[in-house]
SEKOLLUM-102931 format. One record per residue: residue in one letter; chain; x, y, z of N, C-alpha, C in turn. Coordinates in pm, whole numbers, plus 50000, padded with zeros to 5 digits. Example, Ala and Ser with C-alpha at 12.3 -4.5 7.8 and 13.67 -1.06 7.14 Angstrom:
residues 2
(node "a", "A", (51319, 49431, 50780), (51230, 49550, 50780), (51320, 49670, 50780))
(node "s", "A", (51285, 49775, 50708), (51367, 49894, 50714), (51290, 50003, 50787))
This chain:
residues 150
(node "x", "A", (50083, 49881, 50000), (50000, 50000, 50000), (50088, 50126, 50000))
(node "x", "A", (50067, 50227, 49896), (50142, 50353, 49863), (50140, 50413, 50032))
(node "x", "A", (50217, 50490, 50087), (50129, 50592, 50173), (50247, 50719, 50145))
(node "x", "A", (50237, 50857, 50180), (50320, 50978, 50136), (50333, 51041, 50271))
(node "x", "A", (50489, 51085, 50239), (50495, 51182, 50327), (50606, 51260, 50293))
(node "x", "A", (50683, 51374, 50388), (50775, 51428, 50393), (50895, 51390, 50378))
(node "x", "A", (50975, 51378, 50288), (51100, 51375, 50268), (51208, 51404, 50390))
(node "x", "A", (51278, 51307, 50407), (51384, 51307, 50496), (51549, 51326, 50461))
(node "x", "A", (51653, 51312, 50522), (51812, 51333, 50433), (51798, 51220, 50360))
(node "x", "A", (51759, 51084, 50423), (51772, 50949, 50387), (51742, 50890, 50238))
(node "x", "A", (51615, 51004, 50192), (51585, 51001, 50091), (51623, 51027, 49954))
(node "x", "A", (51704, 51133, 50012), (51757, 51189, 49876), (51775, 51173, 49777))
(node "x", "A", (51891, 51039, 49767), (51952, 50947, 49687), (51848, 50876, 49597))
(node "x", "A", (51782, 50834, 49637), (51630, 50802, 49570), (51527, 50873, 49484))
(node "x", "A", (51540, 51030, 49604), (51466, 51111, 49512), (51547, 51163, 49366))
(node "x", "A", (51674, 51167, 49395), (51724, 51200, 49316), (51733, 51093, 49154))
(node "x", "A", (51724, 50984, 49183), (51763, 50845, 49125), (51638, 50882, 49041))
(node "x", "A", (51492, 50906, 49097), (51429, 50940, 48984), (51411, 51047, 48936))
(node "x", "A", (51464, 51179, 48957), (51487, 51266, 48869), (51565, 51325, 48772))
(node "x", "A", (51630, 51161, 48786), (51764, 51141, 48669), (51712, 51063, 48569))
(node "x", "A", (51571, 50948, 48594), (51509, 50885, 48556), (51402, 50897, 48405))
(node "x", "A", (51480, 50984, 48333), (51412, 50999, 48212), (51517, 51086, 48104))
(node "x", "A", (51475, 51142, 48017), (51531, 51239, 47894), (51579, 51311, 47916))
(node "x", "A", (51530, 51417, 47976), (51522, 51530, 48045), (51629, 51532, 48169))
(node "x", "A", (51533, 51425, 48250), (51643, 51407, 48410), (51792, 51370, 48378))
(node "x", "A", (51804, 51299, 48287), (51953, 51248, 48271), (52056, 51334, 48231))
(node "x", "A", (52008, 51458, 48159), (52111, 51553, 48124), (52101, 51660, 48234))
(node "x", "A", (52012, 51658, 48340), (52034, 51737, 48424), (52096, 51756, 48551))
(node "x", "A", (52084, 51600, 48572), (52101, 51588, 48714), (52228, 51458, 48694))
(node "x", "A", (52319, 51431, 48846), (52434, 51328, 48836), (52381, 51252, 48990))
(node "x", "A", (52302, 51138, 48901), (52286, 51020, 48989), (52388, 50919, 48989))
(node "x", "A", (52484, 50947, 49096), (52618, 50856, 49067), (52627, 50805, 49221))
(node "x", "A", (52697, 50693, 49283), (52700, 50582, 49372), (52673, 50690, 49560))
(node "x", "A", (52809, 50774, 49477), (52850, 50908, 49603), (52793, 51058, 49551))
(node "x", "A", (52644, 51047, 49591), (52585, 51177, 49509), (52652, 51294, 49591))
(node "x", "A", (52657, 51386, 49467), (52742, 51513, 49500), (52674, 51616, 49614))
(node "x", "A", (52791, 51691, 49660), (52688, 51758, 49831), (52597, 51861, 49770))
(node "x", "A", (52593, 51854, 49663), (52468, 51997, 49622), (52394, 51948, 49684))
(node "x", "A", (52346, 51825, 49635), (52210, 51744, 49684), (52130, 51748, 49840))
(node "x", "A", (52264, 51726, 49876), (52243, 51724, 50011), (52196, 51898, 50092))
(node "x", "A", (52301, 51980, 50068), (52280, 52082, 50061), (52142, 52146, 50016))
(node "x", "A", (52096, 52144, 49935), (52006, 52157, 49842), (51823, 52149, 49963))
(node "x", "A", (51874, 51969, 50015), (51825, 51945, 50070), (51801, 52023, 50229))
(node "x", "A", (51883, 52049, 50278), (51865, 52106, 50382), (51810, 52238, 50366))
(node "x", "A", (51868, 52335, 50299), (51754, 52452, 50246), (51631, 52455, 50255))
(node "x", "A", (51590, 52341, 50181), (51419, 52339, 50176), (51386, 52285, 50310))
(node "x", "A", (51485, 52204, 50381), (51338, 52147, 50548), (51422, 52325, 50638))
(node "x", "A", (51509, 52363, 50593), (51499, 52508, 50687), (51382, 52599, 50595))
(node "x", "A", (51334, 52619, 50487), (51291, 52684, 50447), (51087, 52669, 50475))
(node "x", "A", (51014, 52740, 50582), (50896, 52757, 50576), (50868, 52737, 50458))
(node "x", "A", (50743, 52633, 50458), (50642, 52609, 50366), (50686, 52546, 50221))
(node "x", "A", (50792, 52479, 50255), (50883, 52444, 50136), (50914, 52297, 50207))
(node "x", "A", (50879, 52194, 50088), (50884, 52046, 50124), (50899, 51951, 50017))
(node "x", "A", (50953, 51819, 50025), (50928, 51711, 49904), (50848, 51614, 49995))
(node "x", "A", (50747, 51585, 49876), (50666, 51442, 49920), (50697, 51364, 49854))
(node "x", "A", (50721, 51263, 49939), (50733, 51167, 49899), (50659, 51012, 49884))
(node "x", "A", (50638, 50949, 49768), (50520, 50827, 49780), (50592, 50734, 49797))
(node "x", "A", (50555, 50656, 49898), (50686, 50526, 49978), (50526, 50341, 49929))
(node "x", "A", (50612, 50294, 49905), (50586, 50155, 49937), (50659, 50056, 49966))
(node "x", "A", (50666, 49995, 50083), (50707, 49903, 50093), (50845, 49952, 50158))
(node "x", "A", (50870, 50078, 50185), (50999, 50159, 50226), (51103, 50183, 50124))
(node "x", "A", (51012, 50199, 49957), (51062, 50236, 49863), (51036, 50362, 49838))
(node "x", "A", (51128, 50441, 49766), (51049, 50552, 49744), (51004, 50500, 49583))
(node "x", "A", (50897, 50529, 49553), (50815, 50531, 49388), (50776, 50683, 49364))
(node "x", "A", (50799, 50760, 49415), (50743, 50911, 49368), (50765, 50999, 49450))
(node "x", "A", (50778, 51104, 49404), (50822, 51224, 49430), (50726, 51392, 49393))
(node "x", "A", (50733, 51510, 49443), (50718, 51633, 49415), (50733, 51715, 49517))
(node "x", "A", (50802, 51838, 49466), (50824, 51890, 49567), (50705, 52059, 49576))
(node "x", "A", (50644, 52045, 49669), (50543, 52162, 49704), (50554, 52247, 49787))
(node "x", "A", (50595, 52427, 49738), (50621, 52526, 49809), (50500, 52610, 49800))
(node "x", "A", (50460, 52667, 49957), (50353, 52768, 49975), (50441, 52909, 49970))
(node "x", "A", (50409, 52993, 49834), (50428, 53103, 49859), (50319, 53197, 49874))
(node "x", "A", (50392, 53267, 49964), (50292, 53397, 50069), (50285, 53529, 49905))
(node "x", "A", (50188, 53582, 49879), (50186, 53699, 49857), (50127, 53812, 49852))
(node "x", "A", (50139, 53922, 49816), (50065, 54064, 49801), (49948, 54068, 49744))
(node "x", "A", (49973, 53998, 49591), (49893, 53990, 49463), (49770, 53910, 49500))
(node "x", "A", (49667, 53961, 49453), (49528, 53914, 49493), (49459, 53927, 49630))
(node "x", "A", (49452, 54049, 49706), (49409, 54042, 49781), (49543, 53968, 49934))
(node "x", "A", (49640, 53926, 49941), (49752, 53852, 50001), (49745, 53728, 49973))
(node "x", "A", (49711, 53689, 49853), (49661, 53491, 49868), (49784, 53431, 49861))
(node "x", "A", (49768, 53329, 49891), (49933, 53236, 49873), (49912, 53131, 49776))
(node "x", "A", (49997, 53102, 49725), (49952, 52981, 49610), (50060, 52889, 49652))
(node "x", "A", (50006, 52809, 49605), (50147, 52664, 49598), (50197, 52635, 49462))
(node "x", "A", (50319, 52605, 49441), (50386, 52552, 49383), (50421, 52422, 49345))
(node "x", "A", (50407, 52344, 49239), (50451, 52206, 49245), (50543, 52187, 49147))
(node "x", "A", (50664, 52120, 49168), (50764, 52122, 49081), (50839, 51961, 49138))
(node "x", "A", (50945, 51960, 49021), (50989, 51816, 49021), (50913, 51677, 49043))
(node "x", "A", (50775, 51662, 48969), (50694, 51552, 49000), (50795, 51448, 48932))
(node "x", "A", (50793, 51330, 48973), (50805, 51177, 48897), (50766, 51088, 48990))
(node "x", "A", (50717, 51000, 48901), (50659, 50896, 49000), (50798, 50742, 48910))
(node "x", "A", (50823, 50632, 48945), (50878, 50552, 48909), (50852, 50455, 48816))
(node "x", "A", (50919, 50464, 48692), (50879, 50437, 48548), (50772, 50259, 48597))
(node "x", "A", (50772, 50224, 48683), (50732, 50061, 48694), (50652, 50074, 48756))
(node "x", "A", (50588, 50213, 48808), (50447, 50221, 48917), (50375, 50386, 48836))
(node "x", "A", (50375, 50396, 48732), (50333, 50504, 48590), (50175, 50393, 48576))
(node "x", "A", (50076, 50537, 48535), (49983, 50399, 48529), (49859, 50370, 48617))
(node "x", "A", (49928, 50365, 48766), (49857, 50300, 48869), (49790, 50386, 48944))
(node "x", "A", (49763, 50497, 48925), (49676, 50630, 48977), (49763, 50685, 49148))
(node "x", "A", (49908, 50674, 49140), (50023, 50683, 49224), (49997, 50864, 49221))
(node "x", "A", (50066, 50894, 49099), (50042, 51014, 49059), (49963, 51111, 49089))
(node "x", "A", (49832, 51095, 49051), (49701, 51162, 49080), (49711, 51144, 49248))
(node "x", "A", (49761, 51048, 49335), (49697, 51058, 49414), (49830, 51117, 49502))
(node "x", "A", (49912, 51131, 49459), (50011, 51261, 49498), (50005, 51376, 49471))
(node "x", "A", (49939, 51402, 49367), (49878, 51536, 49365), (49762, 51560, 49469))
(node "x", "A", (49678, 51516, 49492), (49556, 51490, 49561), (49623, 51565, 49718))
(node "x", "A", (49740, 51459, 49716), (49789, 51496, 49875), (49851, 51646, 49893))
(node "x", "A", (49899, 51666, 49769), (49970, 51810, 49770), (49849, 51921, 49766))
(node "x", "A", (49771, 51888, 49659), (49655, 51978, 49676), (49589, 51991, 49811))
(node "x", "A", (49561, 51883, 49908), (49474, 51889, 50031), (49609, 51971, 50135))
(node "x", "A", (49705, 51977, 50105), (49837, 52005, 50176), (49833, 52228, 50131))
(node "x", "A", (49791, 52225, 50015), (49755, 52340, 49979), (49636, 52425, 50045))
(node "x", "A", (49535, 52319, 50033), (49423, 52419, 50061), (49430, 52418, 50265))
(node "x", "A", (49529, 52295, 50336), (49511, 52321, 50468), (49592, 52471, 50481))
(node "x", "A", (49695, 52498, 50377), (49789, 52642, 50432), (49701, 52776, 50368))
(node "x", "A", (49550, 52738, 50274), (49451, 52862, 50245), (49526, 52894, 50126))
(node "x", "A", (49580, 52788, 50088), (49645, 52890, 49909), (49502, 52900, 49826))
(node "x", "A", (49506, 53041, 49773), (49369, 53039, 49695), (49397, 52932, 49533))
(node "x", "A", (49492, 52904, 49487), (49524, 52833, 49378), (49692, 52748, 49402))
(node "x", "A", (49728, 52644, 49316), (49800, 52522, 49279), (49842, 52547, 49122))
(node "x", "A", (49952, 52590, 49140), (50066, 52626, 49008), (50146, 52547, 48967))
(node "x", "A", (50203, 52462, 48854), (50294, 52406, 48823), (50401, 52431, 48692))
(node "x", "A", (50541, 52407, 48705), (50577, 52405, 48581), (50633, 52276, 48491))
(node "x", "A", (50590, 52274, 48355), (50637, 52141, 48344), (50741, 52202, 48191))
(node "x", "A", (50815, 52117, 48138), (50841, 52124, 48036), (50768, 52089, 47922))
(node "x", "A", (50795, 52213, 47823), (50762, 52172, 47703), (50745, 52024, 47603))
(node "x", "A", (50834, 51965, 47639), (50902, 51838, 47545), (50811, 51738, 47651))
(node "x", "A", (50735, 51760, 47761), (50702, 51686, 47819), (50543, 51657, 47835))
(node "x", "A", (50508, 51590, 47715), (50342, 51552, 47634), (50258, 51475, 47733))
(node "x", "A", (50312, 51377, 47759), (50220, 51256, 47899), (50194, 51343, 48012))
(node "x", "A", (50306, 51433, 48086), (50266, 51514, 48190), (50207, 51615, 48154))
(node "x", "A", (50164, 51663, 48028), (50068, 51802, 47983), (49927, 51702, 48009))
(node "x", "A", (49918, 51553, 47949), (49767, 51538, 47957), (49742, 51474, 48060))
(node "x", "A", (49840, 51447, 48147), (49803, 51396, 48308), (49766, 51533, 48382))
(node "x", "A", (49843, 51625, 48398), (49791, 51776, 48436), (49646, 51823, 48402))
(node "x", "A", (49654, 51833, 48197), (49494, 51827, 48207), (49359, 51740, 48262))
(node "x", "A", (49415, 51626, 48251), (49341, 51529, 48349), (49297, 51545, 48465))
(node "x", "A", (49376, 51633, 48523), (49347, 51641, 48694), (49312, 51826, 48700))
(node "x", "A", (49278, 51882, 48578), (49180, 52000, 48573), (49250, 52120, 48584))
(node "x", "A", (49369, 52096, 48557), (49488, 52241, 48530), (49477, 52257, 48417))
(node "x", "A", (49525, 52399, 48377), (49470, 52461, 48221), (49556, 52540, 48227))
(node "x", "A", (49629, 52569, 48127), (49742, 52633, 48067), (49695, 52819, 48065))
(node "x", "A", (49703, 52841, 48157), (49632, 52987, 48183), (49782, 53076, 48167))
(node "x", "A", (49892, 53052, 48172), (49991, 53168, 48149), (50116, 53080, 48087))
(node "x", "A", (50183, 53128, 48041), (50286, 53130, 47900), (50424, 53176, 48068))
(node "x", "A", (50525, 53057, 48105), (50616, 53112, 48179), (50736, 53103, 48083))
(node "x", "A", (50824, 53178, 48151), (50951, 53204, 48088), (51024, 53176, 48206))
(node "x", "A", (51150, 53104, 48148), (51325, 53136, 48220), (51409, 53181, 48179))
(node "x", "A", (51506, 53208, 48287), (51609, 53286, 48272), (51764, 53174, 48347))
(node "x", "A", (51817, 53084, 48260), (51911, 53006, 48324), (52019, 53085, 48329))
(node "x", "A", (52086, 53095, 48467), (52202, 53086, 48468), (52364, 52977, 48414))
């Protein structure tokens, strides 16, 4: 049985393992035996950082999925806060099994307990299955984002 929660140090390595886990992930990220201290680093930022977290979907004391969901506070609209969801993957051998949706589900109920008036995500372009799993679960392409990589 799936169950989710908060990401720990322990995890990392895992979380990371699947966000190396595709096209995209593999040219971005270095899932290697002795992962590098960004990671780690990286990691500690976000559990010091209010309202900033990775969930994680465990079975069996595996991790199978991942996203990480930040409440930002703001001005715009009245002061509403929205959440953020970024870095979803769930594990190419549990794709499928409604894992996904129901990690969103948790992030969304994780949203509306902190009063965000809305649930934002960014995905990549090149990335077609997660545009119609998104539309699936009733997100709509309401703004055109841009980056700026360093």
């Amino acid at each position: 049985m799936v169950h989710f929660r908060s990401a720990r140090e322990e995890d990392v390595s895992a979380i990371v393992k699947l966000l190396a886990d595709d096209e995209l992930g593999a040219t971005r990220e270095r899932y290697v035996e002795k992962l590098p201290i960004e990671y780690f680093e990286a990691f500690a930022e976000i559990e010091l950082q209010r309202g900033n977290q990775i969930i994680v979907a465990v079975e069996d004391s595996s991790i199978i999925g991942c996203l990480q969901l930040t409440i930002i506070p703001g001005l715009a609209r009245l002061g509403m806060k929205r959440a953020q969801i970024e870095a979803v993957r769930i594990d190419r051998a549990y794709r499928g099994e409604g894992i996904g949706e129901a990690l969103f589900k948790e992030a969304i109920c994780i949203a509306k307990s902190e009063e965000c008036g809305l649930v934002q995500l960014t995905t990549d372009k090149q990335r077609e299955d997660a545009h119609r799993f998104y539309d699936r679960l009733g997100f709509v392409a309401s703004h055109e984002g841009m980056k700026l990589i360093f």
